[in-house]
C-alpha positions as CSV (number, residue, x, y, z in Angstrom):
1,X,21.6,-97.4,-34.3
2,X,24.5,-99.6,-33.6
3,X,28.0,-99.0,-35.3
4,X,29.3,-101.8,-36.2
5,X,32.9,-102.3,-37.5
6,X,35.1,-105.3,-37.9
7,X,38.3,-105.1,-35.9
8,X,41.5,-107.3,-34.8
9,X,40.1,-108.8,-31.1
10,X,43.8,-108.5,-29.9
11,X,44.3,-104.9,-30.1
12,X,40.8,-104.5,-28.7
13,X,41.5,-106.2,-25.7
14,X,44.9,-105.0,-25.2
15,X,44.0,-101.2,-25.8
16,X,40.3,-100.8,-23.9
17,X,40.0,-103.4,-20.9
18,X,40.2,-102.0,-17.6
19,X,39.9,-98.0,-18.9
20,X,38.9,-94.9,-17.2
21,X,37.4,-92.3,-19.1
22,X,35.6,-89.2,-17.5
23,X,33.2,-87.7,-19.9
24,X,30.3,-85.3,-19.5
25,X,27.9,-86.7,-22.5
26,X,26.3,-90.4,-23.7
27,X,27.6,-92.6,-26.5
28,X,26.1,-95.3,-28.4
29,X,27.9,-98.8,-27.9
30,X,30.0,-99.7,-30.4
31,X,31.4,-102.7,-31.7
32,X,35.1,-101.1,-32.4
33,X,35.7,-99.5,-29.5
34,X,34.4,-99.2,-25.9
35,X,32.1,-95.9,-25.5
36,X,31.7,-93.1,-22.6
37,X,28.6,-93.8,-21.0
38,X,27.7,-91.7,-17.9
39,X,24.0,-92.2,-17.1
40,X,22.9,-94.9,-15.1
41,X,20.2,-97.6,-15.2
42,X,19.1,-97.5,-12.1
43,X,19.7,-95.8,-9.1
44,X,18.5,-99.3,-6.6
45,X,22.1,-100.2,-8.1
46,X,25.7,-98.5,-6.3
47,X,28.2,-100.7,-8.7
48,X,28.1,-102.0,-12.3
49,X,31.0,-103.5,-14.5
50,X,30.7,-103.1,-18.5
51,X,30.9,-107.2,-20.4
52,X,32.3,-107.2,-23.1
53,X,31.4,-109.7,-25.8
54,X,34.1,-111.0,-28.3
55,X,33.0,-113.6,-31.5
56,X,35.2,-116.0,-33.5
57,X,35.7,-116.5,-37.0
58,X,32.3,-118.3,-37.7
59,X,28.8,-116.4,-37.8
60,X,25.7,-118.7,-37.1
61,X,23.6,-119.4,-39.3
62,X,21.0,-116.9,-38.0
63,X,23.4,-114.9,-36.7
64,X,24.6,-114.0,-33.3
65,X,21.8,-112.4,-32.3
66,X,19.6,-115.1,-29.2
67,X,23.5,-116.9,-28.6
68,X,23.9,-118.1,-25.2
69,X,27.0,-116.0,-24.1
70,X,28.5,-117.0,-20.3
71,X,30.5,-115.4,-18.3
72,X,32.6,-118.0,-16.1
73,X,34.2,-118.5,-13.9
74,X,33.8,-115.4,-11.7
75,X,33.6,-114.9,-8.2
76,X,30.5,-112.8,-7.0
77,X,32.8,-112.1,-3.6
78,X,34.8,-110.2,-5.8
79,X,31.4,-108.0,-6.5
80,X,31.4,-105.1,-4.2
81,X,28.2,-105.7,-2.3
82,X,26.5,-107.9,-4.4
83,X,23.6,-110.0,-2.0
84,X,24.0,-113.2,-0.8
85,X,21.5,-114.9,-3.2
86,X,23.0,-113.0,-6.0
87,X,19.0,-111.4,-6.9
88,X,20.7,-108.1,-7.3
89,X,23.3,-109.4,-10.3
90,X,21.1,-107.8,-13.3
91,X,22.4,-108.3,-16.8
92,X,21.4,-104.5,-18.8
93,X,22.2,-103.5,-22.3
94,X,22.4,-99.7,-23.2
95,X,22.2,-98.2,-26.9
96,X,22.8,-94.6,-26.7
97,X,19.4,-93.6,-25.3
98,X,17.5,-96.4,-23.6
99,X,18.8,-99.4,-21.0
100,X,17.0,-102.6,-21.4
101,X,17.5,-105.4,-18.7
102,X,17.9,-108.6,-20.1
103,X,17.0,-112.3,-18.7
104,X,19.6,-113.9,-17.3
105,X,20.6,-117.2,-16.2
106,X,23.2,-117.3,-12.9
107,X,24.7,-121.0,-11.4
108,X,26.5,-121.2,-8.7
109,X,26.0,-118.1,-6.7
110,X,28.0,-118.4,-3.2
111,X,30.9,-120.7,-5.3
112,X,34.0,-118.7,-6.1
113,X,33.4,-120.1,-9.6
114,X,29.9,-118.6,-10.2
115,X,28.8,-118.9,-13.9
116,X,26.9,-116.2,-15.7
117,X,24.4,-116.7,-19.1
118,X,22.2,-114.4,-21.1
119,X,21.4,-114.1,-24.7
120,X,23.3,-111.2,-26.9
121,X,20.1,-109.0,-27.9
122,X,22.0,-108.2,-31.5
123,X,23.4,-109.7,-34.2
124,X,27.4,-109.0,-34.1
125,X,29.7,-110.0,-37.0
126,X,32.5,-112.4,-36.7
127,X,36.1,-111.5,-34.8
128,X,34.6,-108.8,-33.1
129,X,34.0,-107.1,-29.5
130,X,30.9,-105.6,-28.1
131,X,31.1,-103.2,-25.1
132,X,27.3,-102.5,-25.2
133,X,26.1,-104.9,-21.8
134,X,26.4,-104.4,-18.3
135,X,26.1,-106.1,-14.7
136,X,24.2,-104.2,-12.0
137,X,24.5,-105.2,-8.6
138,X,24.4,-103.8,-4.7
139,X,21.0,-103.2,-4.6
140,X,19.6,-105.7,-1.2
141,X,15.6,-104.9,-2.1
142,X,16.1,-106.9,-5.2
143,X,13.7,-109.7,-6.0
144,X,15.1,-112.8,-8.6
145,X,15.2,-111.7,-12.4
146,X,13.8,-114.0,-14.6
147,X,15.9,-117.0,-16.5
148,X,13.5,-117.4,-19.4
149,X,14.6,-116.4,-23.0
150,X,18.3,-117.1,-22.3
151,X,18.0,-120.4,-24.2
152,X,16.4,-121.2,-27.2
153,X,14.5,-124.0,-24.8
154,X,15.4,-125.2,-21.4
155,X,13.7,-127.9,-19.5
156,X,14.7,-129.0,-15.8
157,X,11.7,-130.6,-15.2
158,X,10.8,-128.1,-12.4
159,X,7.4,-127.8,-13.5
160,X,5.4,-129.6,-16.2
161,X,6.1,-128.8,-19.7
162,X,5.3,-131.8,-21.3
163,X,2.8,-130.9,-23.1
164,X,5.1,-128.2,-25.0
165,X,7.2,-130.9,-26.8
166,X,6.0,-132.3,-30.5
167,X,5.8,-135.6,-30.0
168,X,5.6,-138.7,-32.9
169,X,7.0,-141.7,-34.2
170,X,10.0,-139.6,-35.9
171,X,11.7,-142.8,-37.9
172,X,10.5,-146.3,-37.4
173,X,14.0,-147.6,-35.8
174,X,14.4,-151.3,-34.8
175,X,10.5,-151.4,-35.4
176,X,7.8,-149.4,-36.9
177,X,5.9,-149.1,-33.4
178,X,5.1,-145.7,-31.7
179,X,4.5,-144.7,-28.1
180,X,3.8,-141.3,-26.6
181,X,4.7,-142.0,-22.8
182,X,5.8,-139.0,-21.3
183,X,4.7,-137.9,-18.1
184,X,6.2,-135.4,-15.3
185,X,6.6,-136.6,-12.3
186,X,6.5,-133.8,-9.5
187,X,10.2,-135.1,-8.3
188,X,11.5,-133.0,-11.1
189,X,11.7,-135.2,-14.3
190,X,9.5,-136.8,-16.6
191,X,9.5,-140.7,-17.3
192,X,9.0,-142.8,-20.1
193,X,8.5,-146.5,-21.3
194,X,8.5,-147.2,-25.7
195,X,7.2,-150.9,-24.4
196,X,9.1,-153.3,-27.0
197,X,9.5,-152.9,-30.5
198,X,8.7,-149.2,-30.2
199,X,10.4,-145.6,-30.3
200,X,9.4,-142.0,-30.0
201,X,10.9,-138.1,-30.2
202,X,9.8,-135.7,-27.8
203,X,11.4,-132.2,-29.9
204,X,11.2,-128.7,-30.3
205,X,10.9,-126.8,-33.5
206,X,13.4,-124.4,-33.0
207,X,13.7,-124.4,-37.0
208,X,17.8,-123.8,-36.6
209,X,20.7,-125.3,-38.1
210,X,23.8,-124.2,-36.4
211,X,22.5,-125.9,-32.9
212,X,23.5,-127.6,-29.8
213,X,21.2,-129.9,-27.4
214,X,21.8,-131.7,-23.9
215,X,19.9,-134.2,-22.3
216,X,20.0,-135.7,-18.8
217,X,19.0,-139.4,-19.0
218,X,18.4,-142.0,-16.5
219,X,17.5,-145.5,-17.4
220,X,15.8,-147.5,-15.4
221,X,15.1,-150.8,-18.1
222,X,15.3,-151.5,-21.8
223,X,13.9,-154.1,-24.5
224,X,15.8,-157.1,-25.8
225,X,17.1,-155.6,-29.6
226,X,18.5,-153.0,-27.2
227,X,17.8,-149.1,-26.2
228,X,18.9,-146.4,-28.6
229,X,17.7,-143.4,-26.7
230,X,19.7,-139.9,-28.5
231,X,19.6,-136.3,-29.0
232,X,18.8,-135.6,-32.6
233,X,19.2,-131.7,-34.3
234,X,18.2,-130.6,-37.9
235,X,15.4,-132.9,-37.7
236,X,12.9,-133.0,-40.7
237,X,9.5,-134.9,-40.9
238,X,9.3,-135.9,-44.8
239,X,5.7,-137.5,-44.0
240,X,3.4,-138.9,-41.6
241,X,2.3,-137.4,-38.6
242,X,2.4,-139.0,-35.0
243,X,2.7,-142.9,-35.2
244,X,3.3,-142.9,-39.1
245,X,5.9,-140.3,-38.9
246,X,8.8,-140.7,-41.6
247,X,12.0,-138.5,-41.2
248,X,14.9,-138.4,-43.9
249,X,16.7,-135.6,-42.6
250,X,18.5,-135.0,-39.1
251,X,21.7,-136.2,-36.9
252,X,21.3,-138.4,-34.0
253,X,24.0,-139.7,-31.0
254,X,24.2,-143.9,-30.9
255,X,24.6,-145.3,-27.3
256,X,22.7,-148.8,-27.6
257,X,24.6,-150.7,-25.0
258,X,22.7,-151.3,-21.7
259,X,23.4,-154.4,-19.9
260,X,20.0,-154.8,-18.6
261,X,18.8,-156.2,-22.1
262,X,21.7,-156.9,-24.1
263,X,24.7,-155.5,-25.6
264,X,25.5,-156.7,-29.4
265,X,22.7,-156.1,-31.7
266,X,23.0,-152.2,-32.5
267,X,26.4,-152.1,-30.9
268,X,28.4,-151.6,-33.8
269,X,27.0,-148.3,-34.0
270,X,27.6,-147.5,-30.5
271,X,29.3,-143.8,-29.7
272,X,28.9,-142.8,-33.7
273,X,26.7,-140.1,-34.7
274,X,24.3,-141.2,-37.4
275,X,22.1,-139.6,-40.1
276,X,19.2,-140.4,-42.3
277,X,18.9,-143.8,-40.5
278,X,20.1,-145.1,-36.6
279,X,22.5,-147.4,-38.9
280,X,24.2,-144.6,-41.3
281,X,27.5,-143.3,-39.7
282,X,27.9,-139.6,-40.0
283,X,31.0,-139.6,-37.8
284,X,32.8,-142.4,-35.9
285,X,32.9,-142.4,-32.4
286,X,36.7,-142.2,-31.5
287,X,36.4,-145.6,-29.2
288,X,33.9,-148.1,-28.8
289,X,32.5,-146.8,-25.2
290,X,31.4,-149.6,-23.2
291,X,27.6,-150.2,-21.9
292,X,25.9,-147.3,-20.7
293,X,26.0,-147.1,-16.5
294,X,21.6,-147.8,-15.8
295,X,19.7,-146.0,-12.9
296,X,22.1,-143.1,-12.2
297,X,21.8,-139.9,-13.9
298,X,23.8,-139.7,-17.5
299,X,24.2,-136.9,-20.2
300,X,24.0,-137.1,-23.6
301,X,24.9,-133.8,-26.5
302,X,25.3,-133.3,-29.5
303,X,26.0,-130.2,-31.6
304,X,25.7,-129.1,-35.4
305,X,27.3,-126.3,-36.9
306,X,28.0,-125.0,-40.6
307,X,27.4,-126.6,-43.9
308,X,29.5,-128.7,-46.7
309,X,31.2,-129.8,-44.6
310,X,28.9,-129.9,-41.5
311,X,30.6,-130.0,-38.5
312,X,29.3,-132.7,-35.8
313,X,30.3,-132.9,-31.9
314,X,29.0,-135.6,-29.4
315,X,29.6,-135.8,-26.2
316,X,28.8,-138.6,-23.6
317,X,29.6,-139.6,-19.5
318,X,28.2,-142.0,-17.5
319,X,28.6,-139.3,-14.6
320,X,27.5,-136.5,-16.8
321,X,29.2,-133.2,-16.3
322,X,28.6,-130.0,-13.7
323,X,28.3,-127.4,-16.5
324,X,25.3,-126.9,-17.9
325,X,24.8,-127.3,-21.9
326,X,29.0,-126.9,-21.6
327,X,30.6,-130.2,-22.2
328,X,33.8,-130.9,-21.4
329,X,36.4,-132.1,-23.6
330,X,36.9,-135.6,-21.6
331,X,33.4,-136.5,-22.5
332,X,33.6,-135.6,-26.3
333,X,33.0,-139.3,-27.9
334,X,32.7,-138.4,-31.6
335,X,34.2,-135.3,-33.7
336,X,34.3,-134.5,-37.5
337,X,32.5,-133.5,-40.5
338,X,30.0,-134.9,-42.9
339,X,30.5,-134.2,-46.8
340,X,27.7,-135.1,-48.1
341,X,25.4,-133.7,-45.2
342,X,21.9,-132.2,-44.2
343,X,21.6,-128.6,-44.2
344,X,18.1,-127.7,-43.5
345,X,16.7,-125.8,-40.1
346,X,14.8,-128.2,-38.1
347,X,13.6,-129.5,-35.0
348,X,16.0,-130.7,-31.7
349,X,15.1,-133.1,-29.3
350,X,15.1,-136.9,-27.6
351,X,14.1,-139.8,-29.8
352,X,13.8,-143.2,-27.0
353,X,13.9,-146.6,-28.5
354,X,13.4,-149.8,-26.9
355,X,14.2,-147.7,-23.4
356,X,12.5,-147.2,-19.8
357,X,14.2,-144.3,-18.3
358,X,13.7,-141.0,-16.9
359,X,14.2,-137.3,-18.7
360,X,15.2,-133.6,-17.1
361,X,17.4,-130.8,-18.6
362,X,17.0,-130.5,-21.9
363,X,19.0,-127.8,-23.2
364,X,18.4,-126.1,-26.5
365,X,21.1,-123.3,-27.7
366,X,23.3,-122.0,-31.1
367,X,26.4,-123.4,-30.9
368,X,29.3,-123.1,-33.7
369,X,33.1,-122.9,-32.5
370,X,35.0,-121.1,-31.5
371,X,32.3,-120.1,-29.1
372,X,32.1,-116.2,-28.2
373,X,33.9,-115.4,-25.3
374,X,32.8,-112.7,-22.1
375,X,34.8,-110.3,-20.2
376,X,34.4,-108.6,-17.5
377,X,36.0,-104.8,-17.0
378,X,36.5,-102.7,-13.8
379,X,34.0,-102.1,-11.3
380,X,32.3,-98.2,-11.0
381,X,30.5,-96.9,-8.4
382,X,27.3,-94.7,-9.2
383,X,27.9,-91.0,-8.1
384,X,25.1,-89.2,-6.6
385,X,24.6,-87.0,-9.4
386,X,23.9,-90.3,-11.7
């Protein structure tokens, strides 16, 4: 069973990175201190490094337990041995008596700023390190571990998965029409067209509150009365189903500028996050943005976390940004809370209005700030007697 204990994060990190201990039995991992552990996973593997996994102040509303933790940046040419194509990098958790590999999701392998993801397997309590997770590498047989489960959804469009979104009228903005146009294209992406005087949601019911969801958008055309394609979380049907749905409950990003129809009609909720209805401000953008940049690739996110006051983050760029489901600060458009706010588990996902455009990369996760942070401690070398 795990030990848990809450502790001060600076005297942890101060007293037990980068330690050598030499002991001749197994210990569970605990949360207060970094334990002995002499066994090995698995012999295919000459080097590992212990993480170690620190939380904030803030606990998620399901806990920590399925968080997306990173590690990054790193450099894998820092691993000793560790394969060109980075297979071999293997994220393992050990809890006294059994090692369990975990999914894992590794960009930019062969960068010297490689980035690391996997989900924490337990629940953790706040200001607080975990020494219980691993990287195993050096092993050249390897084959590519698998990426799935390290998200609460991801989408890149690499194959289809259309068919694994809910799909429905969601809230009759600008009109009460409905359209249900997705379709993958083998290019990697899916397309879309609401036709005028129509919108749609294509969502997940990940049934969480404290959440965080990215979009990649491209658009190609829009409808006069103007686009207001977002990324919506805590989203709540209160009736209907498909073209008659009826939401009252979720947060959605505003960008209705695109030049190719018109820019004025919903702009004066441009950049704000709304709630309830596409014209109730939740939070006001910080600056009008100007129109949206048509047919390139653009990102859209948006992130909810705790309750009276809810916290709200939206982030926006033209250009979009190189981290996946990690926006940076220069594209944060709108930031505060909401009072008098909705606090129900729900669905995340893309609503389109009055857009033609293109989709790839959703991105599903827990989010609250301050995010957990990820260190990495010493390399060892696996004796023969391990």
């Amino acid at each position: 069973m795990w030990r848990m204990r809450r502790c001060c994060v600076l005297l942890l990190l101060g007293a037990c990175n980068f330690r050598v201990t030499v002991v001749t039995e197994d210990a569970a991992p605990t949360i207060d201190a970094p334990p002995p552990v002499q066994s090995w996973w698995d012999a295919g593997y000459r080097y590992r490094r212990r993480l170690v996994v620190t939380t904030g102040a803030v606990t998620p509303d399901k806990g920590y337990a399925g968080y997306t933790v990173r590690l990054a940046p790193f450099d894998p040419a820092t691993f000793t041995g560790l394969g060109a194509s980075c297979d071999d990098l293997r994220v393992v958790t050990y809890d006294g008596a059994t090692w369990t590999e975990l999914p894992r999701h590794l960009l930019g392998c062969g960068t010297a700023a490689a980035d690391l993801r996997f989900a924490a397997p337990i629940d953790l309590p706040s200001q607080a390190s975990w020494y219980g997770a691993y990287v195993y590498y050096g092993n050249p047989s390897a084959a590519a571990p698998s990426s799935n489960g390290v998200y609460l959804w991801w989408d890149d469009a690499a194959t289809n998965r259309a068919a694994m979104y809910a799909r429905g009228r969601f809230d009759p903005w600008l009109s009460t029409g409905h359209d249900n146009s997705l379709q993958w294209n083998a290019a990697g992406y899916y397309t879309y067209d609401t036709g005028d005087d129509s919108q749609s949601s294509y969502r997940r019911a990940v049934e969480e509150r404290d959440v965080f969801i990215e979009a990649e958008l491209f658009h190609t055309g829009c409808y006069t009365n103007n686009m207001q394609t977002s990324v919506c979380v805590r989203g709540v049907i209160a009736s209907g189903t498909g073209a008659s749905e009826q939401a009252d409950h979720y947060y959605c990003t505003t960008r209705a500028q695109n030049p190719s129809c018109n820019d004025t009609d919903q702009g004066i909720y441009d950049g704000d996050i709304v709630k309830t209805d596409n014209e109730i401000i939740a939070v006001q953008g910080m600056a009008d943005p100007p129109p949206i940049v048509p047919n390139q690739w653009r990102k859209q996110a948006l992130a909810a976390f705790g309750a009276t006051p809810t916290q709200l983050r939206f982030w926006d760029a033209d250009a979009g940004w190189s981290a996946l489901a990690v926006p940076p600060a220069s594209a944060l458009q709108a930031t505060g809370s909401d009072a008098t706010d909705h606090t129900q588990r729900g669905f995340a996902g893309v609503m389109t209005a009055q857009d033609i455009g293109r989709l790839r990369n959703v991105v599903i996760r827990r989010y609250v700030e301050p995010e957990p942070s990820l260190t990495v401690e010493q390399e060892e070398v696996r004796l023969e007697s391990q």
